[in-house]
C-alpha positions as CSV (number, residue, x, y, z in Angstrom):
1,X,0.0,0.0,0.0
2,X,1.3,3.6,0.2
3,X,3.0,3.3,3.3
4,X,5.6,0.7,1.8
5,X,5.6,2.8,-1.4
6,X,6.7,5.9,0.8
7,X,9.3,3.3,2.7
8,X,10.9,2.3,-0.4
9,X,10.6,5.0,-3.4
10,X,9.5,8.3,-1.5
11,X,11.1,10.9,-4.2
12,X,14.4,12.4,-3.3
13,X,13.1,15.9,-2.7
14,X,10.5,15.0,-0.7
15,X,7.2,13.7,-0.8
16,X,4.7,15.4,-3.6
17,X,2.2,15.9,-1.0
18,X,4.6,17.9,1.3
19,X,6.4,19.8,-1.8
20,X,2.9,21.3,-2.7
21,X,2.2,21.9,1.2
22,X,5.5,23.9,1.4
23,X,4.7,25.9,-2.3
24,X,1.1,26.9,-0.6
25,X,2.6,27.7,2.8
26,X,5.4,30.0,1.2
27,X,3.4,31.7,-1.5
28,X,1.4,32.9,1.7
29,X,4.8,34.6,2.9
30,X,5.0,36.4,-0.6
31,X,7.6,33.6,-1.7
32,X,7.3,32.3,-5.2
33,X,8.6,28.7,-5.6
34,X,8.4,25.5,-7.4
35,X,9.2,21.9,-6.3
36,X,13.1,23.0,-8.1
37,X,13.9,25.5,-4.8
38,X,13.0,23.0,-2.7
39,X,14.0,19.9,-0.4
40,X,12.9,18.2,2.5
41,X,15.3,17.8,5.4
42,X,15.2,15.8,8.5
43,X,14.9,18.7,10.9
44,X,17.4,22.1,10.3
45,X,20.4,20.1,11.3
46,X,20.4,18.3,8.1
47,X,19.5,21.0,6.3
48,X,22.6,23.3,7.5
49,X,24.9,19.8,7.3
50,X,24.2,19.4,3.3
51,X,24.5,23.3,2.6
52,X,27.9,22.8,4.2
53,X,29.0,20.2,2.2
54,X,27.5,21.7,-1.0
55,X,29.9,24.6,-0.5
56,X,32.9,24.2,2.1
57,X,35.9,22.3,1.2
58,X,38.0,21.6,4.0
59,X,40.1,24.3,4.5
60,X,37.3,27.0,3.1
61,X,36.5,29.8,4.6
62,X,33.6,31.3,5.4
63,X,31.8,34.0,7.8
64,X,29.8,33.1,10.6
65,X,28.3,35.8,13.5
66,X,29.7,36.6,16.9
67,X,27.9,34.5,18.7
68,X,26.3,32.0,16.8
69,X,24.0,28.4,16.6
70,X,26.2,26.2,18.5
71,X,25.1,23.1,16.5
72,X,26.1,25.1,13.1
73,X,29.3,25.8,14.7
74,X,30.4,22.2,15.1
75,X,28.7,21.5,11.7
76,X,31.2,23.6,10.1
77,X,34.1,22.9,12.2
78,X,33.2,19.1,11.6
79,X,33.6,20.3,7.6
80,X,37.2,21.8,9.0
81,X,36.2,25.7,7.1
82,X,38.0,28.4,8.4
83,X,35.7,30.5,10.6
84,X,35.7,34.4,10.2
85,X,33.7,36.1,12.7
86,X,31.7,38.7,12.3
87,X,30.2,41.2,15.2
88,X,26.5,41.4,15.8
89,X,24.8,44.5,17.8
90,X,21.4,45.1,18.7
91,X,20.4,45.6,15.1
92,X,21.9,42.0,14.1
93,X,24.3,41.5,12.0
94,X,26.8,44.3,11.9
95,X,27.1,45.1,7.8
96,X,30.2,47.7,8.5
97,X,31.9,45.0,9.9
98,X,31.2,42.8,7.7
99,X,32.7,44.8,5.0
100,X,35.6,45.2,6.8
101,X,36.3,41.2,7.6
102,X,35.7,40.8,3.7
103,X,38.5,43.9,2.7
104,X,41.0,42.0,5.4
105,X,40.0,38.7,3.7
106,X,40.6,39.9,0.3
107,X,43.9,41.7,1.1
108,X,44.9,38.7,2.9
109,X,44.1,36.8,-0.1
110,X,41.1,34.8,1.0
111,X,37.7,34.2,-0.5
112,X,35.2,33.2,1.8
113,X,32.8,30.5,-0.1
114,X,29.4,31.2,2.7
115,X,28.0,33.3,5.6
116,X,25.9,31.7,7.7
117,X,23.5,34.0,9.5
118,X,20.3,33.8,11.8
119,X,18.9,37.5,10.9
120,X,15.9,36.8,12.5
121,X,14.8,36.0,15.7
122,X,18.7,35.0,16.4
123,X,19.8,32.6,18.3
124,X,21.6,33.0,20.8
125,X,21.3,36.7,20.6
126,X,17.4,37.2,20.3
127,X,18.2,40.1,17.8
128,X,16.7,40.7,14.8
129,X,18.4,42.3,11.7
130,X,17.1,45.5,10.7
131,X,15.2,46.1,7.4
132,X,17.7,48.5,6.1
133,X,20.8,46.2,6.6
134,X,19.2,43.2,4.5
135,X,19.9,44.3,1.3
136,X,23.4,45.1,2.3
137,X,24.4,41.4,3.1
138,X,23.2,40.6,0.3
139,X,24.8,43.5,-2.3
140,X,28.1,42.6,0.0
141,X,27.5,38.4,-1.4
142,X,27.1,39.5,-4.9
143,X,30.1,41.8,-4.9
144,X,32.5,39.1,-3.1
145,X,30.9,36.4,-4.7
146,X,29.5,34.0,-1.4
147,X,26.6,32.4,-0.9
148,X,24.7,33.2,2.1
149,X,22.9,30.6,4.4
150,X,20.0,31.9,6.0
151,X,18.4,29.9,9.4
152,X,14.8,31.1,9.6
153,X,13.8,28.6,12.3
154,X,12.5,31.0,14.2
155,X,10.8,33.8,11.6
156,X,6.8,32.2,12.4
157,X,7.3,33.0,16.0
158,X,7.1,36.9,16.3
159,X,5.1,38.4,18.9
160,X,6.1,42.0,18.2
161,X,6.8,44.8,15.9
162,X,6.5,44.2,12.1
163,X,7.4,40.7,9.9
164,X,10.6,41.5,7.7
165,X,11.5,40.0,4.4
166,X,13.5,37.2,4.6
167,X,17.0,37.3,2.9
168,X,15.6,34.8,0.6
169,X,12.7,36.9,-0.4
170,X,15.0,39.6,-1.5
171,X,17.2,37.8,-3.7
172,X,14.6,34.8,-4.9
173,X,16.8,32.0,-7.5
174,X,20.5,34.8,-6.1
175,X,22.8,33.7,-3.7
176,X,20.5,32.9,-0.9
177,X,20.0,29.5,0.3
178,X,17.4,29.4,3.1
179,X,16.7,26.3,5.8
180,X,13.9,25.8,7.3
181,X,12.0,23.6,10.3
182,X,8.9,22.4,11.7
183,X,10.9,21.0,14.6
184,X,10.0,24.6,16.4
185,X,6.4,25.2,15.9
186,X,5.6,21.6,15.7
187,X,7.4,19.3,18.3
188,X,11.3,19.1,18.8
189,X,10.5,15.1,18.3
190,X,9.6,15.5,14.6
191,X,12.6,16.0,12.8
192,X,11.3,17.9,9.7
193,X,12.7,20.8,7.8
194,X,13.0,21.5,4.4
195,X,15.8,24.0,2.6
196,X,14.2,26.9,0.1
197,X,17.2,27.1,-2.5
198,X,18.0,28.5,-6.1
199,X,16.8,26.4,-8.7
200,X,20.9,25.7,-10.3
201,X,22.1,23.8,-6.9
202,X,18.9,21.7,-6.7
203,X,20.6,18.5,-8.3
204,X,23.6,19.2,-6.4
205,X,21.5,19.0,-2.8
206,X,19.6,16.2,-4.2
207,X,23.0,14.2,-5.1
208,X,24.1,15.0,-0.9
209,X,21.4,14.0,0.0
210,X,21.2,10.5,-1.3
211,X,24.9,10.4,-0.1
212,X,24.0,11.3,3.0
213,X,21.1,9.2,3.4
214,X,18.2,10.8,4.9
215,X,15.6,8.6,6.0
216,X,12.8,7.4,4.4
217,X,10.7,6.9,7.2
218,X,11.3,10.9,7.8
219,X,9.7,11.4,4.4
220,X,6.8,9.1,4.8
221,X,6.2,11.0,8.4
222,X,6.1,14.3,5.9
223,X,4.2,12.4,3.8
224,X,1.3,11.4,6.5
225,X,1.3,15.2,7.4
226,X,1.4,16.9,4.2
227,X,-1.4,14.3,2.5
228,X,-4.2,16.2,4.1
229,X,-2.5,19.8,3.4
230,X,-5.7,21.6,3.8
231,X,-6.3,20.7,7.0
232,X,-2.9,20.7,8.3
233,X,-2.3,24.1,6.8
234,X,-4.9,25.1,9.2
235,X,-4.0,23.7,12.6
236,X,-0.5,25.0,11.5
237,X,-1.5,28.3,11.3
238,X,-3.8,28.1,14.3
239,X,-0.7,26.3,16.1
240,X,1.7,29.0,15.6
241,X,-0.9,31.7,16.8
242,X,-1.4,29.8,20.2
243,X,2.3,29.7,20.5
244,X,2.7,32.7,20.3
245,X,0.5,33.8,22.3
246,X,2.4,31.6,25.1
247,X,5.4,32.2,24.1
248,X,4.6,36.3,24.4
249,X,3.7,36.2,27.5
250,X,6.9,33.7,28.7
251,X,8.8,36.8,27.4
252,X,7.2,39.2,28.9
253,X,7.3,37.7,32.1
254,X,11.2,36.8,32.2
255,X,12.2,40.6,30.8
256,X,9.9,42.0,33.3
257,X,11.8,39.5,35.8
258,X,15.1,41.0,34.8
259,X,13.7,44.9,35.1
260,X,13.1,43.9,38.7
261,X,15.7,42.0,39.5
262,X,19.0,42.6,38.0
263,X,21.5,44.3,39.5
264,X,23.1,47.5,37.6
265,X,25.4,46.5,34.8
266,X,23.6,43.7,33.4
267,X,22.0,44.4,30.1
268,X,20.1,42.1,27.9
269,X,18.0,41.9,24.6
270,X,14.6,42.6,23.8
271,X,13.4,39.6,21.1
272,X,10.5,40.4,19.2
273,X,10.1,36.6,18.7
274,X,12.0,33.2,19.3
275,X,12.7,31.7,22.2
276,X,16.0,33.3,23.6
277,X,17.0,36.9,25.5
278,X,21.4,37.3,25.6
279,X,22.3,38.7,29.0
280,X,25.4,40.8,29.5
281,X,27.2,40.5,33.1
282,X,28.8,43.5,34.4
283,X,32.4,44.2,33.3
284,X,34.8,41.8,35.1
285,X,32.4,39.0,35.6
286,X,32.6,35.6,34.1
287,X,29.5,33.8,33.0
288,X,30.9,30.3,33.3
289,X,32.6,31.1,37.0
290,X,29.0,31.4,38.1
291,X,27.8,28.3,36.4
292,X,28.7,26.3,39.5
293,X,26.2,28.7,41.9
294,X,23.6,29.0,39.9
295,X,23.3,25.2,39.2
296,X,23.0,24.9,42.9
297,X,20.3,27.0,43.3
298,X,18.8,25.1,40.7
299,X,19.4,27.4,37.8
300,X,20.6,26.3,34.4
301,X,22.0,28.6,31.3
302,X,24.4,28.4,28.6
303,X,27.5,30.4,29.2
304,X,28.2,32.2,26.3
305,X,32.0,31.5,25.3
306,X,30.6,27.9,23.4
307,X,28.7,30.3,21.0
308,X,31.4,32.1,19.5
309,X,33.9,30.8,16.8
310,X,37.1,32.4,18.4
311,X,36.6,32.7,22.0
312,X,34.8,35.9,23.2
313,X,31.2,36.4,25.6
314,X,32.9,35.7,28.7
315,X,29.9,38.1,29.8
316,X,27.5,36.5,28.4
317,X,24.7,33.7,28.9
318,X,21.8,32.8,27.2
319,X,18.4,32.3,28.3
320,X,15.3,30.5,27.1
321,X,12.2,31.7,28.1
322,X,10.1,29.0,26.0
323,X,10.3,26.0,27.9
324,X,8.7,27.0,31.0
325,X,5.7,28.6,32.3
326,X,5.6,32.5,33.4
327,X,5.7,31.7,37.3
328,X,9.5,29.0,37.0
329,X,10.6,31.7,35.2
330,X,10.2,35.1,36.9
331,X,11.6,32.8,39.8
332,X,14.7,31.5,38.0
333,X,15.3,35.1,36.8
334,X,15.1,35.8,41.1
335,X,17.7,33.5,41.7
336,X,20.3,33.8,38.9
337,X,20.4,37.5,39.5
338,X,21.2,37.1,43.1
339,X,23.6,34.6,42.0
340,X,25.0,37.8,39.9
341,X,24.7,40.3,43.3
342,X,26.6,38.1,44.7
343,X,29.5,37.6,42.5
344,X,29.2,34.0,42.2
């Protein structure tokens, strides 16, 4: 029946079913596609792994922010590319500096083949890229010739200010690759992405992929979602409104947590959607020293040094405010900042 057909021939893209779901969903966003920009990942992991092997060589280089996706990180260092590292602010991705790594890079003789970047939504950082720096990454790939790799896990989750085009959107079949996942507004459990690519590298991602070998039961579980698009389509959209609803107000309780709470000198990030705010200790303090205290008043976070490529956020943490419900949270905020009163 069509379960064993799915099993054994399910098409190398991706099941027709889902292909035609993910047309639909992103001619909604204002993206025109056909089933040649597109292929179905397991989760945003594989999609970033066979964007990494479509471009990097080992001993590449390419540009990645300052801080970054710590999975993408060891995806690339796994590739061994040679990681520039680019500054972001409070408006994302900093495009002066950008220009600047590029002018070093091409006086020192080096091309960089990709730039990965999370412009909204980012994780770690929680910043989103301004509208009027987009079409400068992009006028900055074209004139230094790399392909950029977009992350837009997060994009569906906004719960404030205005949606921004995508990088993708601004430079449809350029120099824009763009992955993708269900994994966040669906369940972690259901590893299911999909990459949104010019049509000229579609044979080349197809090609990985078989290499690679994704698994067919990961298509057929597309399949089984996608085969009654309609419908799913619907409790999709109604989905990501309810989360964000929750996921608003998880926000707004942790930041107003931090108002209350933190002691002078730490700063942190205002997301307009995602799941992460990027604290800033005061000067002299070390995130990871305090690890040990907070743990033991039952506090967890990710010290910021493992997000960056060269060493760097000694000051910084991150902290998710999705997993937990408004009440943990404004009382985990309590605790680490006294943690931070105290020094550790």
């Amino acid at each position: 029946g069509n379960g064993a057909n799915a099993l054994q021939y399910g098409p190398i893209a991706g099941p027709v079913s889902m292909l035609n779901l993910l047309v639909a969903k992103l001619a909604g966003e204002g993206i025109s596609v056909t089933h040649d920009n597109l292929v179905v990942t397991s989760g945003g992991s594989q999609g970033i792994d066979l964007v990494t092997h479509l471009v990097i060589n080992p001993g590449d280089t390419m540009l990645v922010e300052a801080p970054t996706f710590i999975g993408a990180l060891q995806t690339f260092r796994n590739a061994e590319a040679n990681l520039l590292e680019v500054p972001i602010d409070e408006h994302g991705l900093d495009v002066v500096a950008l220009e600047n790594v590029l002018l070093k890079a091409r006086a020192d003789g080096v091309r960089p083949k990709l730039l990965y970047t999370i412009p909204t939504f980012h994780n770690p950082a929680g910043v989103t890229l301004a509208a009027e720096r987009r079409p400068r990454v992009i006028e900055l790939a074209r004139e230094y010739g790399f392909l950029i790799l977009e992350d837009d896990a997060y994009s569906e989750l906004r719960f404030a200010g205005e949606p921004l085009p995508s990088l993708y959107s601004l430079d449809p079949e350029g120099c824009v690759i763009q992955v993708r996942t269900f994994s966040k507004i669906l369940a972690a459990g259901l590893r299911l992405g999909y990459l949104v690519t010019p049509a000229p590298l579609l044979s080349r991602l197809l090609q990985l992929k078989v290499d690679v070998g994704t698994s067919p039961f990961g298509n057929h579980v597309a399949a089984t979602y996608a085969a009654d698009a309609a419908s799913l389509t619907g409790r999709l959209d109604t989905h990501i409104l309810e989360l964000r609803a929750i996921y608003r107000e998880r926000r707004d309780a942790m930041l107003g947590a931090l108002t209350e709470y933190a002691p002078d000198g730490v700063t942190w990030t205002v997301p307009e959607g995602g799941f992460f705010t990027w604290l800033t200790l005061p000067e002299g303090m070390d995130a990871a020293k305090i690890g040990p205290a907070a743990q033991a008043a039952g506090v967890s976070f990710i010290p910021g040094v493992s997000y960056f490529a060269g060493g760097g956020g000694a000051r910084n943490l991150r902290l998710a405010f999705s997993y937990l419900p408004p009440d943990q949270l404004v009382e985990g905020v309590r605790r680490l900042m006294s943690v931070v009163s105290g020094g550790g």
